[in-house]
GUMARRO-975216 format. One record per residue (C-alpha): chain; y, x, z. Coordinates in nm, 3 decimals, m for minus. Each point is the difference from the previous one (the first is absolute). Layout:
N
mol = A; py = Y; px = X; pz = Z;
...
***
This chain:
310
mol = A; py = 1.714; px = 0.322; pz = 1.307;
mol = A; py = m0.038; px = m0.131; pz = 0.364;
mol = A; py = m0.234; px = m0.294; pz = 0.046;
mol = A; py = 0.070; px = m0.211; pz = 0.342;
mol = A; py = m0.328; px = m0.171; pz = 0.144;
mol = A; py = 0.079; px = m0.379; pz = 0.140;
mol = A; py = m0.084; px = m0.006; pz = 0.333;
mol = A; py = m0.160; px = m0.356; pz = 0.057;
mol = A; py = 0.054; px = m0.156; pz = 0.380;
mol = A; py = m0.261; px = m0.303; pz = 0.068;
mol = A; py = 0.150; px = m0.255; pz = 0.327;
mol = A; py = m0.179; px = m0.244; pz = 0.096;
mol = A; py = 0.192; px = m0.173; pz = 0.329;
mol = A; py = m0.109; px = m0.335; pz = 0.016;
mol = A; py = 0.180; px = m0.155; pz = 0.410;
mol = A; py = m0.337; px = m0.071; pz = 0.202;
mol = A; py = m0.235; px = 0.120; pz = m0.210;
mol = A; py = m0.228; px = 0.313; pz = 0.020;
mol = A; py = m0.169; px = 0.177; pz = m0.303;
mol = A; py = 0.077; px = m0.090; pz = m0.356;
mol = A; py = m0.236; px = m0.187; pz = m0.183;
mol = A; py = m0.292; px = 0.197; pz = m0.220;
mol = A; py = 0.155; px = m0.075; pz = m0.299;
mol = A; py = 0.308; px = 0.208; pz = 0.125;
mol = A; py = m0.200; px = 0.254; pz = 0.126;
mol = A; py = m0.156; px = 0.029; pz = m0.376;
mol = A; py = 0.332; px = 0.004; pz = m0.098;
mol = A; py = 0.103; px = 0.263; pz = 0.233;
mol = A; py = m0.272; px = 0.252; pz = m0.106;
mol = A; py = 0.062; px = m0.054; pz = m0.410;
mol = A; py = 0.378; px = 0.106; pz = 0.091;
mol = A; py = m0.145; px = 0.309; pz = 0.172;
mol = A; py = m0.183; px = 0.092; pz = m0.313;
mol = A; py = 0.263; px = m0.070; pz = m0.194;
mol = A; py = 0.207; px = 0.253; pz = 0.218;
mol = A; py = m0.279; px = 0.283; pz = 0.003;
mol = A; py = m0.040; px = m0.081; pz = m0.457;
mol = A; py = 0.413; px = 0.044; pz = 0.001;
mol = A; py = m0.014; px = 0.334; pz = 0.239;
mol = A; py = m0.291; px = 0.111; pz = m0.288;
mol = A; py = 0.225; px = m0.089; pz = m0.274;
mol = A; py = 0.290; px = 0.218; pz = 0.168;
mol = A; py = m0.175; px = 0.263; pz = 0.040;
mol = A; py = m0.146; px = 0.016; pz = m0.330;
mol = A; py = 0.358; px = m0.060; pz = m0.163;
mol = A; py = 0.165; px = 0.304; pz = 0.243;
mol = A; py = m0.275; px = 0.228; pz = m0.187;
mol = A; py = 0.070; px = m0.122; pz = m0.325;
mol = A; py = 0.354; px = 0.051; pz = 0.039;
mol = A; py = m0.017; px = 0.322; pz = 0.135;
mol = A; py = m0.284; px = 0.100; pz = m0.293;
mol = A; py = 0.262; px = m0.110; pz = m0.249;
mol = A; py = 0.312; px = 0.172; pz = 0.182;
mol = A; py = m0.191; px = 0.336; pz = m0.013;
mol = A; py = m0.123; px = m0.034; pz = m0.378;
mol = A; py = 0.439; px = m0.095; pz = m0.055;
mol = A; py = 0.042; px = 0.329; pz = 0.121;
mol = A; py = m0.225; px = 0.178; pz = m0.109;
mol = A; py = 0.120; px = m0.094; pz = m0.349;
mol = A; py = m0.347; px = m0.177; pz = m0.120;
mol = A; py = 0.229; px = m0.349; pz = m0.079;
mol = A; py = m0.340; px = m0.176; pz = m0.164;
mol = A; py = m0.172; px = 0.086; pz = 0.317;
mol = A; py = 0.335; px = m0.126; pz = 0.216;
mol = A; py = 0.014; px = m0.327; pz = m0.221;
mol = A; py = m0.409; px = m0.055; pz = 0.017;
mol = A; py = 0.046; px = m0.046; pz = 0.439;
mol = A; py = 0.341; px = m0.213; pz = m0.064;
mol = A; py = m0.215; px = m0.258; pz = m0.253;
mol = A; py = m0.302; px = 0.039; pz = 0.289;
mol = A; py = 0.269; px = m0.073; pz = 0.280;
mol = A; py = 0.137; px = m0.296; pz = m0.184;
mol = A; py = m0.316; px = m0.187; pz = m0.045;
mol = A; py = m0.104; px = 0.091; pz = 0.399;
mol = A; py = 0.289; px = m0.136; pz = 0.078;
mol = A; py = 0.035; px = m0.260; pz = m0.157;
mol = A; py = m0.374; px = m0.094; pz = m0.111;
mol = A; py = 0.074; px = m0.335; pz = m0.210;
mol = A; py = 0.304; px = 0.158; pz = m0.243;
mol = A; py = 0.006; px = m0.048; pz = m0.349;
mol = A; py = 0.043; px = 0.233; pz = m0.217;
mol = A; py = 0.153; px = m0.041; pz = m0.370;
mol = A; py = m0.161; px = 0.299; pz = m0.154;
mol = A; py = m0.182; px = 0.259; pz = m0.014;
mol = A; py = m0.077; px = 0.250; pz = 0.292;
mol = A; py = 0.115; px = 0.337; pz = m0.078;
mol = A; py = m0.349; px = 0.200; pz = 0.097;
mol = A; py = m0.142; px = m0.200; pz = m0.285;
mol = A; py = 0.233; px = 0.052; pz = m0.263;
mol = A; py = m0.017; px = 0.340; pz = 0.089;
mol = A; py = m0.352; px = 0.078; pz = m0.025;
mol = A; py = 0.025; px = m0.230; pz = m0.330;
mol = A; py = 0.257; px = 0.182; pz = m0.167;
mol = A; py = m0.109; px = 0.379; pz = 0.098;
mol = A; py = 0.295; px = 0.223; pz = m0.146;
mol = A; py = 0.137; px = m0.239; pz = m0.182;
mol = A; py = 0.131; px = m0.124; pz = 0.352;
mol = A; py = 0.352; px = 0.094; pz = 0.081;
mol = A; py = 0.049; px = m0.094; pz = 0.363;
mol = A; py = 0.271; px = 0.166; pz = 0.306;
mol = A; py = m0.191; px = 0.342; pz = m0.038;
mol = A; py = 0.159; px = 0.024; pz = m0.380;
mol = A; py = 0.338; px = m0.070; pz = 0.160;
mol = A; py = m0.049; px = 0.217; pz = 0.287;
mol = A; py = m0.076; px = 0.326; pz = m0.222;
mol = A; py = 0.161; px = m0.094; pz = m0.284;
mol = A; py = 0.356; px = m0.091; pz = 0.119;
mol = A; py = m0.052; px = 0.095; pz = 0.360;
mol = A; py = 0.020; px = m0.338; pz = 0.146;
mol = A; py = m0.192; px = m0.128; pz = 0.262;
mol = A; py = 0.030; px = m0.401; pz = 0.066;
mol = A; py = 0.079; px = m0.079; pz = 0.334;
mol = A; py = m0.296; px = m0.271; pz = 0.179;
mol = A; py = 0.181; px = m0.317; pz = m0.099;
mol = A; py = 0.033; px = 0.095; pz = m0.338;
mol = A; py = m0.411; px = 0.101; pz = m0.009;
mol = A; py = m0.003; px = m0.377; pz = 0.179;
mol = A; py = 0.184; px = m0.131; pz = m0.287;
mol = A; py = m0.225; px = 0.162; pz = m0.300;
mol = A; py = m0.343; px = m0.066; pz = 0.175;
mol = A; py = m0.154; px = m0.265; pz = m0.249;
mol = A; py = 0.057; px = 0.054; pz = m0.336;
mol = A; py = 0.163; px = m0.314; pz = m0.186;
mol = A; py = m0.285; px = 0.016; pz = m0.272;
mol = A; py = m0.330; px = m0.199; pz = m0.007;
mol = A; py = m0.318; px = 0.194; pz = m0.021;
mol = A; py = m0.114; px = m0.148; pz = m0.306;
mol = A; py = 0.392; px = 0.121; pz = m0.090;
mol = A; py = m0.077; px = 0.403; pz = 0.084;
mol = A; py = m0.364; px = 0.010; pz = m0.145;
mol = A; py = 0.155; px = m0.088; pz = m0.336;
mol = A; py = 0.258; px = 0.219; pz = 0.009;
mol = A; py = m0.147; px = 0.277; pz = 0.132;
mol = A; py = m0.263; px = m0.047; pz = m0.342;
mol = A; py = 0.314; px = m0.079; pz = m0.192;
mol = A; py = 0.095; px = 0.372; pz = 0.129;
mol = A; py = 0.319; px = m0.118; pz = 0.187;
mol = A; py = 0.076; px = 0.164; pz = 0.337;
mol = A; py = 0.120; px = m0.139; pz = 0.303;
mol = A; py = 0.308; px = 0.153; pz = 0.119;
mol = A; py = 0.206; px = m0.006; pz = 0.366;
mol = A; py = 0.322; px = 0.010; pz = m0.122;
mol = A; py = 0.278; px = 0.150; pz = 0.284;
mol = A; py = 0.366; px = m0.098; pz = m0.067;
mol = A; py = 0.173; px = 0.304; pz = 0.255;
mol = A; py = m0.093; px = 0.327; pz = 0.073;
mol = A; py = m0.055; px = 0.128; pz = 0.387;
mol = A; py = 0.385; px = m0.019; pz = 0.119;
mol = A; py = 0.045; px = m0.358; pz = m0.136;
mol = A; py = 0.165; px = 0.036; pz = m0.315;
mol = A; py = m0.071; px = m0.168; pz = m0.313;
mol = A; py = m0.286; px = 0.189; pz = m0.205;
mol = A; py = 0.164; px = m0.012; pz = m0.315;
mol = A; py = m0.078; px = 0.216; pz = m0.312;
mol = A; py = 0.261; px = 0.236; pz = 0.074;
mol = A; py = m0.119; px = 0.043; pz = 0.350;
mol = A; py = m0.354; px = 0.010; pz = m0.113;
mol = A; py = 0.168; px = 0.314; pz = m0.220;
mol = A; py = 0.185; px = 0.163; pz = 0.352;
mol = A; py = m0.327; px = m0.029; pz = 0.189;
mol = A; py = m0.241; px = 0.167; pz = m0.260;
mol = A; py = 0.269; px = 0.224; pz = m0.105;
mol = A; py = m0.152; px = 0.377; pz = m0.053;
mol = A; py = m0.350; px = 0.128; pz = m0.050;
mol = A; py = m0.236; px = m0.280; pz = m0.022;
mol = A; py = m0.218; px = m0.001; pz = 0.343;
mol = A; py = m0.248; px = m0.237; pz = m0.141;
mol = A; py = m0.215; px = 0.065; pz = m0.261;
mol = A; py = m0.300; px = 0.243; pz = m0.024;
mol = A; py = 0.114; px = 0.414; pz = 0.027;
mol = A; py = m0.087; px = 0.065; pz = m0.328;
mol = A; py = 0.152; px = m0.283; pz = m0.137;
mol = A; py = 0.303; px = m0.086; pz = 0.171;
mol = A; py = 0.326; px = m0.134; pz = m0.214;
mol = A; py = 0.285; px = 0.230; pz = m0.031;
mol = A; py = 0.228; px = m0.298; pz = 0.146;
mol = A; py = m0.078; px = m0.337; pz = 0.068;
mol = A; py = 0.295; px = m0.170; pz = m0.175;
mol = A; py = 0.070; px = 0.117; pz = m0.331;
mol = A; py = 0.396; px = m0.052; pz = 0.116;
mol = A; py = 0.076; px = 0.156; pz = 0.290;
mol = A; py = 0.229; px = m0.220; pz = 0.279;
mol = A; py = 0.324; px = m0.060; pz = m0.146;
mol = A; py = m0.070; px = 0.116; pz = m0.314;
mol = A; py = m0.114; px = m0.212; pz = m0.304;
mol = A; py = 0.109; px = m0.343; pz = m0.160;
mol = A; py = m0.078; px = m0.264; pz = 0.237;
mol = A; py = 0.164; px = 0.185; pz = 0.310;
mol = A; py = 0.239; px = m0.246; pz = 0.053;
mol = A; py = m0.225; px = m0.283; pz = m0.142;
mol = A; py = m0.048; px = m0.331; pz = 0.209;
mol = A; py = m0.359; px = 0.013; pz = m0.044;
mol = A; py = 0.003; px = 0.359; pz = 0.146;
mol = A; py = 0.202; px = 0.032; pz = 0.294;
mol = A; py = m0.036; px = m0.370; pz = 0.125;
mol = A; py = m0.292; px = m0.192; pz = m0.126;
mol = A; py = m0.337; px = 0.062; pz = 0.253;
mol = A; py = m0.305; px = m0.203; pz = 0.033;
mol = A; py = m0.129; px = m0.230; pz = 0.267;
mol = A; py = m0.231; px = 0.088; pz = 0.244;
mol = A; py = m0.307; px = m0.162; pz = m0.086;
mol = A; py = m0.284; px = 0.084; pz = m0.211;
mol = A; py = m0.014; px = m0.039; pz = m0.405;
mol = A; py = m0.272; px = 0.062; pz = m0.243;
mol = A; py = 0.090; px = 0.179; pz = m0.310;
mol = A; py = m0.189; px = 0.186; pz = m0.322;
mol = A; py = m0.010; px = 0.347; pz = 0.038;
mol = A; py = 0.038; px = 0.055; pz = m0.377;
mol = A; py = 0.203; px = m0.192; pz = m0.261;
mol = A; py = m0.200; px = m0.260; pz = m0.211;
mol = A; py = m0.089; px = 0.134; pz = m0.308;
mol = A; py = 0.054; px = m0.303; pz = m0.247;
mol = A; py = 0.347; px = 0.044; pz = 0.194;
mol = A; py = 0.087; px = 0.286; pz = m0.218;
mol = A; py = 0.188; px = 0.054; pz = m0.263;
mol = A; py = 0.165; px = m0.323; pz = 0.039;
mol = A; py = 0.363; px = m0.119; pz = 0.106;
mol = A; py = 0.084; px = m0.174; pz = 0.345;
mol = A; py = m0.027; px = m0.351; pz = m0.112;
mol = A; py = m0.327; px = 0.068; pz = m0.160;
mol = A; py = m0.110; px = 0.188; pz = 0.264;
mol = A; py = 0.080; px = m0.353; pz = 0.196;
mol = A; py = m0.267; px = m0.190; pz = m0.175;
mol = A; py = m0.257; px = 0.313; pz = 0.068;
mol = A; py = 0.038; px = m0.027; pz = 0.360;
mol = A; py = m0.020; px = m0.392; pz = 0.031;
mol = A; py = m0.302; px = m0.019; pz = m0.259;
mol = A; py = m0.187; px = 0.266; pz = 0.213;
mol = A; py = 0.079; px = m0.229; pz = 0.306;
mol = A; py = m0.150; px = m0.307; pz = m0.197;
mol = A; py = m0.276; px = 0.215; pz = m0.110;
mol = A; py = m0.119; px = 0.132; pz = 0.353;
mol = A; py = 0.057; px = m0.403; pz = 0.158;
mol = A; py = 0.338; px = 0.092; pz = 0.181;
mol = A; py = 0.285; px = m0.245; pz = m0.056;
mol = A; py = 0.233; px = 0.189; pz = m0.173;
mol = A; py = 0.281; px = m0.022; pz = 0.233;
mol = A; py = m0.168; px = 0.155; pz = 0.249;
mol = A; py = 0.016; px = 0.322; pz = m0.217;
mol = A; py = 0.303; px = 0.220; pz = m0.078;
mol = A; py = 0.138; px = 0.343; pz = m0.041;
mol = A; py = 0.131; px = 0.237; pz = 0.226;
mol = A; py = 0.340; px = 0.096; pz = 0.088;
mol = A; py = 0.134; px = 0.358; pz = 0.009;
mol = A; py = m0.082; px = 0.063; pz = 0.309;
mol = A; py = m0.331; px = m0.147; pz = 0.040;
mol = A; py = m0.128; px = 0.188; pz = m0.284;
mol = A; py = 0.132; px = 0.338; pz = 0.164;
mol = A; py = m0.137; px = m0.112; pz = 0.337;
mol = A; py = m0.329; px = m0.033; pz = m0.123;
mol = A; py = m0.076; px = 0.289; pz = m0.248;
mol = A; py = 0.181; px = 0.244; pz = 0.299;
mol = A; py = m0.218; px = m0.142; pz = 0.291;
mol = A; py = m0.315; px = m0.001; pz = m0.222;
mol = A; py = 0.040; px = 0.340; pz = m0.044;
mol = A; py = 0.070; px = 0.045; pz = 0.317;
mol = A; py = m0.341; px = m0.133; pz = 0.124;
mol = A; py = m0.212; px = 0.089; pz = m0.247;
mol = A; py = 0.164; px = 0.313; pz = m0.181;
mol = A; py = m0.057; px = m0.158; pz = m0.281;
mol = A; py = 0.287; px = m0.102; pz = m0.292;
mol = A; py = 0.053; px = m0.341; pz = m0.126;
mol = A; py = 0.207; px = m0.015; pz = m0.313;
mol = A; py = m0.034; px = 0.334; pz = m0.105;
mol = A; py = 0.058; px = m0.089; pz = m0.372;
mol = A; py = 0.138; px = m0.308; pz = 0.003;
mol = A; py = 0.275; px = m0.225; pz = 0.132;
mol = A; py = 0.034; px = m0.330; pz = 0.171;
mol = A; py = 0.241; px = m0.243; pz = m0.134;
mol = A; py = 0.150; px = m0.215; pz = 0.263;
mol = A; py = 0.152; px = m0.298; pz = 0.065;
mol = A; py = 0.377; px = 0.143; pz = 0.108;
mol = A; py = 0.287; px = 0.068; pz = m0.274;
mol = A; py = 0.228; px = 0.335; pz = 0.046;
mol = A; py = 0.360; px = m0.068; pz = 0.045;
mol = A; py = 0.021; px = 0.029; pz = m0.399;
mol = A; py = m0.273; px = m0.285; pz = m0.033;
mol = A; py = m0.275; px = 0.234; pz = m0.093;
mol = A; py = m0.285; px = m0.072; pz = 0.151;
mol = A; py = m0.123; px = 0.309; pz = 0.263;
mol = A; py = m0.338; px = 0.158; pz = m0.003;
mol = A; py = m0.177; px = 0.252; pz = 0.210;
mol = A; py = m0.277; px = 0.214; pz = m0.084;
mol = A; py = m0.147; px = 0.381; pz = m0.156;
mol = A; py = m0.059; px = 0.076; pz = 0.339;
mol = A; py = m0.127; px = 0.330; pz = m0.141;
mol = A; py = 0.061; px = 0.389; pz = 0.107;
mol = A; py = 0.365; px = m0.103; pz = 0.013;
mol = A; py = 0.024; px = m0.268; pz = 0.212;
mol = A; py = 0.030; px = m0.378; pz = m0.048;
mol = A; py = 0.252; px = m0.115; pz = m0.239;
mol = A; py = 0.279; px = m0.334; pz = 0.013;
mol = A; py = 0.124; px = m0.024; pz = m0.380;
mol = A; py = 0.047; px = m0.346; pz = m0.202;
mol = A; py = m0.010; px = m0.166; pz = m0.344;
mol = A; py = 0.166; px = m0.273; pz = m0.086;
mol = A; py = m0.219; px = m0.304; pz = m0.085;
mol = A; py = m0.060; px = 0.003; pz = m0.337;
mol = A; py = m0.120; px = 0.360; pz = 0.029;
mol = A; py = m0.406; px = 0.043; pz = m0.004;
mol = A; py = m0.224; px = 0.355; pz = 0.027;
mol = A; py = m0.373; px = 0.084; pz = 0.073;
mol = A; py = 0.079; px = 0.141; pz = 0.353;
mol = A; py = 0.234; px = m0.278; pz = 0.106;
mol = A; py = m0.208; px = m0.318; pz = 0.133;
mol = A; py = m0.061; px = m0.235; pz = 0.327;
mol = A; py = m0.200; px = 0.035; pz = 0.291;
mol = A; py = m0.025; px = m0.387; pz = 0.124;
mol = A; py = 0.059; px = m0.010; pz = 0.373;
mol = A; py = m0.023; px = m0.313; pz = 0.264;
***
């Protein structure tokens, strides 16, 4: 980022006159200030730019994104912001944060600077995140490619954690991270698997499926989800469920940064329909990797629930 400095010219040529009145001469040294407070601000935004360039590559991407929010407001001192700053959120949400280091060593992918730009505030109040981090929600970057540029859909979530899982704890490491390998399985050649990704942009999410959402059928499940948003003050159409590949992005890069499992015995039912009209869900993230299966709408089971997610 390359800041220019305005370089101010006073001229005072008044024809038979000598030199310029006080009041110019006031006005002459304020510009000077102004000049020497501008050089100062230049300076201080070359450093900060340079501090966050280093932490880029150096891989620490909260560090990186801390100097780009810092830069911003030097920069541009009087800017609104519409949400929250990441720092806090962070310190707010401890693990149950899911930022660009989850992405990085998850799925290998490292945003570029204008997409860190782009993420900086989250679009959440703070009265927003102190609820839902008590609610036990987490708040989730959510990456739609992988490092080359190409859409990170389920199926290349499956290509890029193919093999021996690399993420959890030694002595308790999966013996594959998708129960289906890549090109194996039912949804292969599903929509919701090889096209569908999510946005960049951050989402809040439960980690576990509600329990009065068990044992209960889609459209009942429905009512669960928007009488839990009535119950905890949210308008209800704020809240929904997950789609395929939300609910695999999250569990994976949870695990990722905390080497910990979401949804180990249970299974998210979300909001997108199979090409059969069976509604997908992904879960038992167990020893044998995360599961995709479905049930068709009518169905209901005591692992098979919602996890409400804005």
């Amino acid at each position: 980022m390359k800041f220019e400095t305005p370089q101010f010219e006073a001229f005072w040529k008044k024809k038979g006159e000598g030199e310029p009145p006080r009041e110019q001469e006031g006005r002459h040294e304020e510009s000077e200030e102004n000049i020497r407070a501008k050089e100062e601000l230049k300076l201080k935004a070359t450093s900060l730019a340079d501090e966050a360039r280093q932490a880029f590559a150096s891989n620490d991407l909260s560090a990186a994104l801390e100097k780009l929010q810092e830069l911003a407001r030097v920069a541009n001192p009087e800017r609104i912001t519409g949400g929250f700053e990441f720092r806090e959120a962070k310190e707010m949400f401890g693990k149950d944060f899911i930022g660009p280091e989850a992405a990085l060593k998850t799925f290998g992918v490292k945003l570029a600077p204008e997409e860190l730009k782009t993420i900086e505030q989250i679009p959440f109040s703070k009265a927003e995140l102190e609820q839902a981090k008590k609610l036990g929600m987490m708040l989730v970057l959510r990456v739609p490619h992988d490092q080359s540029g190409k859409p990170l859909t389920i199926n290349r979530m499956r290509e890029i954690l193919d093999g021996e899982d690399n993420l959890g704890k030694p002595d308790k490491k999966k013996s594959k991270m998708f129960y289906r390998k890549t090109g194996e399985g039912w949804y292969n050649d599903e929509e919701f698997a090889k096209k569908e990704v999510t946005q960049l942009g951050w989402g809040l999410a439960m980690k576990e499926i509600l329990e009065e959402s068990k044992s209960k059928n889609w459209d009942e499940q429905q009512k669960v989800l928007q009488e839990w948003a009535k119950k905890n003050g949210m308008d209800p159409t704020s809240v929904r469920r997950r789609t395929p590949v939300e609910a695999a992005y999250d569990t994976l890069a949870y695990y990722g940064a905390n080497q910990e499992s979401l949804l180990e015995n249970t299974y998210d039912w979300t909001s997108v329909r199979s090409s059969d009209g069976l509604f997908v869900n992904v879960g038992s993230f167990g020893a044998d990797g995360l599961y995709v299966y479905y049930g068709a709408r009518d169905d209901s089971h005591s692992s098979l629930g919602v996890c409400p997610a804005r």
